[in-house]
C-alpha positions in Angstrom: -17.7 -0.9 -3.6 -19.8 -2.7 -6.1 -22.1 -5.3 -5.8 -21.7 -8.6 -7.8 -24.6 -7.5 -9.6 -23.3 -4.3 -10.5 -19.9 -5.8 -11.7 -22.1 -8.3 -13.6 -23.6 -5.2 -15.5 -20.4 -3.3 -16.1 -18.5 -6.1 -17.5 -21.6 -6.8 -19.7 -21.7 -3.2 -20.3 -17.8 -3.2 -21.7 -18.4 -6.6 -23.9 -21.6 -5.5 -25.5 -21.1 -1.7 -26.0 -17.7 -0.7 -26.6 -17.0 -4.2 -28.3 -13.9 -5.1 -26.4 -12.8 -8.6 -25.1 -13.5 -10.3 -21.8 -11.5 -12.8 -20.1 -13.2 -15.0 -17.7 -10.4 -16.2 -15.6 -11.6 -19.4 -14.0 -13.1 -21.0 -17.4 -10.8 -19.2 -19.5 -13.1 -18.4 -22.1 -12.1 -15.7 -24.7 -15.4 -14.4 -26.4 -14.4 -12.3 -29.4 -17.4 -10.4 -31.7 -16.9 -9.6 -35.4 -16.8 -6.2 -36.6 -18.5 -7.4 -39.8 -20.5 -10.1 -38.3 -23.6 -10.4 -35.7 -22.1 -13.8 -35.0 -19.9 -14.4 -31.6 -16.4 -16.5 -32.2 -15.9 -18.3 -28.8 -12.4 -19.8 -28.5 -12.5 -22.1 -25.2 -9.1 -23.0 -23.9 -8.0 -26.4 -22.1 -5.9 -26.1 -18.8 -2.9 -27.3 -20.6 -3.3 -24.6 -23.2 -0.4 -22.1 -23.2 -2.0 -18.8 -21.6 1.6 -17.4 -21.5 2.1 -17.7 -25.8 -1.9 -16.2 -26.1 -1.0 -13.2 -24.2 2.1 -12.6 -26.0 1.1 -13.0 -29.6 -2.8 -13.1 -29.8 -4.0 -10.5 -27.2 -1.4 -8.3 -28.1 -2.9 -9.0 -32.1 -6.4 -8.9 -30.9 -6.0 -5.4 -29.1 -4.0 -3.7 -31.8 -6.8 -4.5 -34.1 -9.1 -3.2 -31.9 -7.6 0.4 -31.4 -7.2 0.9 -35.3 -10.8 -0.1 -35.3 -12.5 1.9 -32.9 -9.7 3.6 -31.4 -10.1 2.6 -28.0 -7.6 2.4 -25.3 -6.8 -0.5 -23.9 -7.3 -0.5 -20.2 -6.7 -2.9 -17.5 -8.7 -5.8 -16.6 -10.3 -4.9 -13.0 -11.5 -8.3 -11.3 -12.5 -9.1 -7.9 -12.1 -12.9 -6.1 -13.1 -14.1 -3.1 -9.9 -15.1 -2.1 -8.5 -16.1 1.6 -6.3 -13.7 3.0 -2.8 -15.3 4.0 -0.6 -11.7 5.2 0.2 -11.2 8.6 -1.5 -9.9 11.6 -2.1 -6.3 11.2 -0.7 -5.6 14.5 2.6 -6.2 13.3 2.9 -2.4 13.2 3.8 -2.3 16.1 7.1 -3.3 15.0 7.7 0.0 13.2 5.5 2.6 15.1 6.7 2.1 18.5 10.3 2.7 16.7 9.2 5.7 14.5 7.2 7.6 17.6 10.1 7.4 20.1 8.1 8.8 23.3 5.1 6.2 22.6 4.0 2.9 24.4 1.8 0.0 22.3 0.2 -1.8 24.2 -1.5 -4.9 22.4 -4.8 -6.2 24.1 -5.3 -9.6 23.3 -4.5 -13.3 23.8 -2.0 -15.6 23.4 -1.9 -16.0 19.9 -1.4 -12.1 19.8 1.7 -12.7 22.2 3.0 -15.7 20.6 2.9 -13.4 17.4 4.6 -10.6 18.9 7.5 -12.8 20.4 8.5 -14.2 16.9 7.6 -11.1 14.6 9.6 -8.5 17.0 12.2 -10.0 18.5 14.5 -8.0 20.6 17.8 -8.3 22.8 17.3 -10.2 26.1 18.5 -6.9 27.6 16.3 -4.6 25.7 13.4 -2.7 27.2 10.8 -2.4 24.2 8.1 0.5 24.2 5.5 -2.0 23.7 3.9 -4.9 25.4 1.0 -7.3 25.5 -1.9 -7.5 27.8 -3.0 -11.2 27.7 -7.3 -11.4 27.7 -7.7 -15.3 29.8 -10.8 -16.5 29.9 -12.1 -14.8 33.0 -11.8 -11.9 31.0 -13.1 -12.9 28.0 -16.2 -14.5 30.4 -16.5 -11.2 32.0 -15.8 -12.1 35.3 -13.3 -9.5 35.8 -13.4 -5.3 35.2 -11.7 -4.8 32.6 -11.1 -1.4 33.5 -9.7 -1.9 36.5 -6.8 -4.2 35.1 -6.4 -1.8 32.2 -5.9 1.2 34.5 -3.1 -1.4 36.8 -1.4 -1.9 33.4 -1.7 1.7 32.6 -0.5 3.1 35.5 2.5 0.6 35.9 3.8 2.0 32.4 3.8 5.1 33.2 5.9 4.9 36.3 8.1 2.7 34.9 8.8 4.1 30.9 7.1 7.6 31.7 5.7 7.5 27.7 3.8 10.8 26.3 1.5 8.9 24.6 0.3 5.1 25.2 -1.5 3.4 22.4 -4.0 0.6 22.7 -4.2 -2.3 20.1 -7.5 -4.0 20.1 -6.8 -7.2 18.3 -9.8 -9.8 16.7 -10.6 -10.5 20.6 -11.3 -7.3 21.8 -13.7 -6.9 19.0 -15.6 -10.1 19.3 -16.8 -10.1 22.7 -17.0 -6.2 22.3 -14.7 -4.8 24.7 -15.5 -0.5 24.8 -11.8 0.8 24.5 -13.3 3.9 23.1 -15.5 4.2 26.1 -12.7 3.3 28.9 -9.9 5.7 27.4 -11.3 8.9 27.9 -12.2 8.1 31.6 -9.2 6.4 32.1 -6.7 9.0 30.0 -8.3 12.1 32.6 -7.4 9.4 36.2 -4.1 9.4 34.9 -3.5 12.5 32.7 -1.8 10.6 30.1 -3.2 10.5 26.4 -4.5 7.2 25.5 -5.1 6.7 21.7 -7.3 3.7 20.8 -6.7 1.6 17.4 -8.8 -1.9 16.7 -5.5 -3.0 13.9 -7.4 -6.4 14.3 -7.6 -9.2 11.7 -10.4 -7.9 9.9 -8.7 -5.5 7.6 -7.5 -6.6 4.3 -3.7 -6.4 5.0 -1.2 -6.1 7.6 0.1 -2.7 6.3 -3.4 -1.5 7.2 -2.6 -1.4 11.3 -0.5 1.6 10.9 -3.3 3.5 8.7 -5.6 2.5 11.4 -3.2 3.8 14.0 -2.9 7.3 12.2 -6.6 7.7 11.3 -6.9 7.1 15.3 -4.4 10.3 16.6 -5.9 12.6 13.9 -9.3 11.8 16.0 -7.0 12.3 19.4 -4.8 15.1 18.9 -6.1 18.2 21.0 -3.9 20.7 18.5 -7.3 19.9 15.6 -9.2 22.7 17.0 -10.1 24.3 13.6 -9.0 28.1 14.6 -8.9 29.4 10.9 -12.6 28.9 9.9 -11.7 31.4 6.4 -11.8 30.1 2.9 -8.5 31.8 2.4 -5.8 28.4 1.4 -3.6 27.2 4.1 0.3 27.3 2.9 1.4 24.4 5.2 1.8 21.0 3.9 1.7 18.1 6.2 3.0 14.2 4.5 1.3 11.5 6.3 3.6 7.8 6.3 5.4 6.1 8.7 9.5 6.0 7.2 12.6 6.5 8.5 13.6 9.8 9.8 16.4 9.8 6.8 14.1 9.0 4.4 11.7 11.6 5.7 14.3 14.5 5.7 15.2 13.3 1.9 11.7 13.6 0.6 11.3 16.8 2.6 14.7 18.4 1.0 13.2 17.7 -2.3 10.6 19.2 -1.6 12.4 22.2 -0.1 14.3 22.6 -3.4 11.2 23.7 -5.4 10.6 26.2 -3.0 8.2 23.7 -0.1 8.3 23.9 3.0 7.2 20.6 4.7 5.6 21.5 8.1 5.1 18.7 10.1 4.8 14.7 9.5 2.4 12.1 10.6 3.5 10.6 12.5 6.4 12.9 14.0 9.6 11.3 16.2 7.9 12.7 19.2 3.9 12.3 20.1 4.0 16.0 21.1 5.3 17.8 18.1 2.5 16.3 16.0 1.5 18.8 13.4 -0.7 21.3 14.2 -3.6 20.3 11.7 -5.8 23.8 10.1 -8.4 23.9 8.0 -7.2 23.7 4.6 -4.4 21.9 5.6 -2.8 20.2 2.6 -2.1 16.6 3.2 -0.1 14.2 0.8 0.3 10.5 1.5 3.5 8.8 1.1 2.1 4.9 1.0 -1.0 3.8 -0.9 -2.3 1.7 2.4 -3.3 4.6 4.5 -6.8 5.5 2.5 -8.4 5.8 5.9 -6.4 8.2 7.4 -6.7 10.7 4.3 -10.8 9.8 4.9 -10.2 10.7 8.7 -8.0 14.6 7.4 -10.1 15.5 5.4 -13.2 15.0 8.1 -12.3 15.8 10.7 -9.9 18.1 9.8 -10.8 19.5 6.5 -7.4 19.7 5.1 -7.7 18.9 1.5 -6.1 16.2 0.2 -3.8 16.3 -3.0 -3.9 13.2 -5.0 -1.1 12.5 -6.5 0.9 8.9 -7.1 3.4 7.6 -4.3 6.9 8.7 -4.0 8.3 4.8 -4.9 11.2 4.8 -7.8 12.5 7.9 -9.5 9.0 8.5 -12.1 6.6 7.7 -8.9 8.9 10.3 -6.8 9.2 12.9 -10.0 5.2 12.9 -10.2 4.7 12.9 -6.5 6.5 16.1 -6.4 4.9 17.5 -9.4 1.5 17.4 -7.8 2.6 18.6 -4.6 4.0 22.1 -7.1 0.5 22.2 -8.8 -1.6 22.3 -5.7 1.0 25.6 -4.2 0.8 26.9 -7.9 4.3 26.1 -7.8 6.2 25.8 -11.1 8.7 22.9 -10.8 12.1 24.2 -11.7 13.1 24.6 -15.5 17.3 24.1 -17.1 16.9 26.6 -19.7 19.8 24.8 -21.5 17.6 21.4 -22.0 14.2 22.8 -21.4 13.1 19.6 -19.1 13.1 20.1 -15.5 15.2 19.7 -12.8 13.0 16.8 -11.7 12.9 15.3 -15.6 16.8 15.8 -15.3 16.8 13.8 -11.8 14.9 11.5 -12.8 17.0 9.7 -15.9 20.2 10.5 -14.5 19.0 8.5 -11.7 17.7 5.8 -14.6 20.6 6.1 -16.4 22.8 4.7 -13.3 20.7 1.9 -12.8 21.8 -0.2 -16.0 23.8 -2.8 -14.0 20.2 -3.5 -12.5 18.3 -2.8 -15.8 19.9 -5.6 -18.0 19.2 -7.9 -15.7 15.3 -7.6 -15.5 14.6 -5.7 -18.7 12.2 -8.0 -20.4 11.9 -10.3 -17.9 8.2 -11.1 -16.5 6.9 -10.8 -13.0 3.3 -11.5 -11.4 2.1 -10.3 -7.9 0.4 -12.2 -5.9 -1.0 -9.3 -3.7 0.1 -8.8 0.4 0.8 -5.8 1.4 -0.9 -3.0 -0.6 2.3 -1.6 -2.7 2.1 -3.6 -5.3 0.4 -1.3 -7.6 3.2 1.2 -7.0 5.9 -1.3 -7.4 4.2 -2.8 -10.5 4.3 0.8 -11.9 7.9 0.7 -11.2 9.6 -1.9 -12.6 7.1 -1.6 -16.0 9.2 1.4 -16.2 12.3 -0.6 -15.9 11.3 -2.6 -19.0 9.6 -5.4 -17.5 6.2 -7.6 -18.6 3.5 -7.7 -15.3 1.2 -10.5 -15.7 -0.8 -9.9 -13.1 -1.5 -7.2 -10.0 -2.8 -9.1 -7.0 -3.7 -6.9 -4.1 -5.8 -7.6 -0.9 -7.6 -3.8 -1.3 -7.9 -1.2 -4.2 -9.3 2.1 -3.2 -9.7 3.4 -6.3 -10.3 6.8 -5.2 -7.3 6.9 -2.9 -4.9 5.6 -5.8 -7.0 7.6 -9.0 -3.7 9.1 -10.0 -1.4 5.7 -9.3 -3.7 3.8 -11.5 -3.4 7.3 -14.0 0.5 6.9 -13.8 0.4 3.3 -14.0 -1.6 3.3 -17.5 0.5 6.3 -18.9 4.0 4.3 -18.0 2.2 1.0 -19.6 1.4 3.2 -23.0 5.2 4.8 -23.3 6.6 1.3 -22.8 4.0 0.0 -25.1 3.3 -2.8 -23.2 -0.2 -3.8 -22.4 -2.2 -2.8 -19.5 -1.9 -5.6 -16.8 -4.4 -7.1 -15.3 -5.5 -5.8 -11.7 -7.3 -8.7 -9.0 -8.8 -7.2 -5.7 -8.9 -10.1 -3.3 -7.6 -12.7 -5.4 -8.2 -16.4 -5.1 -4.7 -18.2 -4.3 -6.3 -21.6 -6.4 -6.9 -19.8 -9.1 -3.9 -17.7 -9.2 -1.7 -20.8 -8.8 -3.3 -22.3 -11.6 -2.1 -18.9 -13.6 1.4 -18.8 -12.2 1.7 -22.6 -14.0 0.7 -21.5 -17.3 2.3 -18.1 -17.5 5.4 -19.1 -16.1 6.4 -15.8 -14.8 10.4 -14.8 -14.4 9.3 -13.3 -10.5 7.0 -14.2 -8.6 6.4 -11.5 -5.6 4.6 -13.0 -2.8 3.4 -13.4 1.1 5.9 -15.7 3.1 3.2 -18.5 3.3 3.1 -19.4 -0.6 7.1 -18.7 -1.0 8.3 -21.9 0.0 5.5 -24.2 -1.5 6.4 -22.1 -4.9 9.9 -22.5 -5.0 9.4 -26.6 -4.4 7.5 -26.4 -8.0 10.3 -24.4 -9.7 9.0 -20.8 -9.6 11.1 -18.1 -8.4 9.7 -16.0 -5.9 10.5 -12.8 -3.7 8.8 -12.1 0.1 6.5 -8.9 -0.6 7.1 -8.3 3.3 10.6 -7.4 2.5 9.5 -4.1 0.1 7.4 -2.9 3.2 10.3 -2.8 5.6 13.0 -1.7 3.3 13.9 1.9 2.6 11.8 2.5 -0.9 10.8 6.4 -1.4 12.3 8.9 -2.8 15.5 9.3 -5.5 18.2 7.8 -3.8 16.7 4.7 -2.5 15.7 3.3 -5.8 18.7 1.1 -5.8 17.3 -0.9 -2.6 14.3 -1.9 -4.5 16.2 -3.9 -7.5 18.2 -5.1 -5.1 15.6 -6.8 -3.7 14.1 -7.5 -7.4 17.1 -8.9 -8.9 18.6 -10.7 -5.4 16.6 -14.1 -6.7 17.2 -13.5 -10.4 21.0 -13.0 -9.6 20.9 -16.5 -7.1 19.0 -18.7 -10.1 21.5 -17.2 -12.5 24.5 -18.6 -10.2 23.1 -22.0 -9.8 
């Protein structure tokens, strides 16, 4: 990650050597240098200029000029704010992990506000016994007046008599690490008293977003699993391919037939339905990633593990899915499969058929604008997406860009913005909800994606908005669930357009 001084440099580097234009967001000042001339134009803009009409008609001028100029391709505006984070609690994976890994127990460790949380987030029938539950720190606890190991093994050993899980996973919330509670150091001790395997995750309030408890929940059984030990030690390449992402079981066995169809076999998941048929992880192991949150867990494989990692753009719409699958051919030295009556692939082929049956959905957004606020980590992917379905994205917001762990999302993203000739949109790591309010005003976007806690306050001004929250619970990979994610898109378009 850079320093403010070294972003200082590199911006200063771009305006003074390759002679393009910078945007200052908060000032709105638009420097342009003459090609003929040492002089500097400055053009400062007043609040109640229209942002919205510049970027249509003069950035659009301004950058077209440049390229037959110098030739330089336009690329995308990386900015970082200082922003508050509004997302939820990133132990809200509980809600889908302890659903996904069906022999499992969660076990939250925190305090009321975690349990309060919990209550309203995962709701459940009266009836119901959940695989999860919460273990309430009061303030002799918190004082250390109590051993906490002793109340952890009481807990422990009640939930195995009464739910008998394989595997029970402990959730250190923004409590546990404050007053510096040693989960890592209790577990092991407490994991051979019982002989049950105890898998320690902090998915506290630290990390950047919500999504990030279930990469911190992965990253934390490739550390546990006893089936790591590294028997092949040769340099000779590994033919199993392991996808890590939590998704349905449906959704997994689609993106595995794909897969299967060019001749893959997919050996295991992470995580798997049950805590004991976890894949048995070799080195040289290749690992793909399904969701662009889960950059610690591919850090923690290829580690630990040494699998290597293919980098390739997430499996979200049919050209993110089509590419995804491509990369996963190239690293077997697999040739994806040809129709010598076209000569496109079967997975070029796919991919606009599938297109071609979303034109109901198409015409609705094609051409509309949207801007994302930033929430949950997709929005990158989904930005990719629905540039590809013809429409105009002001703005990426996201809470965290691992730049390393989405290389070829960013690649795909700037080759879908050059075939739809549309400029490269501008990308905001931690962005500043003032500021980007202030945007949303003069840009006067079409959608406005975005966390639960700005939805409401938006829609009083007039700005139509869509829950980011809902695209991380809804089915979105692969082929055939491309449809769900312009449903969601166009549900708010279709309710404005019926008022």
């Amino acid at each position: 990650m850079y320093s403010l001084k070294s972003k200082i440099s590199i911006s200063y580097f771009f305006t003074k050597i390759l002679n393009k234009i910078s945007i200052n967001s908060k000032t709105c000042n638009i420097i342009m240098k003459n090609k003929f001339s040492n002089k500097k134009k400055a053009l400062i803009l007043q609040p109640n200029f229209p942002l919205a009409s510049f970027n249509k008609l003069n950035c659009q001028d301004a950058f077209k000029i440049k390229q037959k100029q110098k030739g330089y391709l336009l690329k995308g505006l990386f900015e970082c704010e200082t922003g508050n984070y509004h997302t939820f609690c990133p132990i809200s994976c509980v809600a889908w992990l302890y659903q996904k890994i069906e022999d499992s127990f969660f076990l939250v460790i925190g305090t009321k506000t975690c349990g309060y949380f919990l209550q309203n987030a995962l709701g459940v029938m009266i009836f119901a016994e959940p695989r999860y539950a919460m273990a309430e720190l009061e303030e002799s606890d918190i004082s250390a007046q109590l051993n906490d190991y002793k109340e952890l093994k009481r807990l422990c050993l009640e939930i195995k008599r009464d739910v008998n899980p394989s595997v029970i996973v402990w959730i250190g919330t923004c409590t546990t690490e404050i007053i510096k509670m040693d989960l890592e150091g209790m577990a092991p001790r407490l994991e051979a008293e019982i002989s049950l395997p105890i898998v320690v995750a902090r998915a506290n309030g630290l990390d950047y977003a919500f999504t990030q408890g279930e990469d911190t929940v992965l990253s934390a059984m490739v550390k546990n699993m006893d089936n790591i030990l590294q028997e092949n030690n040769s340099s000779k390449k590994s033919d199993s391919l392991v996808l890590f992402g939590s998704v349905p079981s449906t959704v997994a066995t689609q993106l595995s037939l794909e897969l299967q169809k060019e001749g893959i076999t997919v050996s295991g998941w992470l995580p798997s339905q049950r805590y004991l048929d976890l894949p048995r992880l070799k080195k040289n192991t290749l690992v793909c990633g399904i969701n662009p949150f889960l950059s610690r867990t591919a850090t923690t494989l290829m580690r630990r593990t040494k699998c290597t990692l293919i980098c390739a753009p997430f499996p979200i719409g049919p050209d993110g899915t089509r590419v995804w699958i491509e990369k996963i051919c190239l690293a077997f030295g697999i040739s994806p499969s040809i129709n010598n009556l076209t000569g496109k692939t079967k997975l070029q082929e796919r991919e606009s058929f599938i297109f071609s049956g979303l034109e109901d959905y198409l015409k609705l957004i094609r051409g509309k604008s949207v801007f994302f606020m930033g929430d949950n980590l997709l929005e990158i992917s989904l930005a990719r997406f629905l540039t590809r379905c013809g429409m105009i994205v002001y703005e990426i917001g996201i809470p965290y860009l691992d730049k390393r762990f989405q290389a070829a999302e960013l690649a795909l993203l700037e080759q879908t913005c050059k075939e739809m000739n549309v400029p490269m949109p501008r990308i905001v790591e931690k962005p500043d909800n003032y500021y980007q309010i202030q945007r949303i005003r003069e840009l006067q976007p079409d959608l406005t994606i975005t966390g639960m806690a700005h939805a409401n306050p938006l829609e009083a001004r007039g700005i139509t908005t869509k829950w980011s929250v809902e695209f991380t619970f809804a089915q979105i990979h692969g082929f055939t669930n491309t449809r769900e994610i312009l449903e969601l898109v166009t549900r708010p378009l279709r309710k404005n357009a019926n008022i």
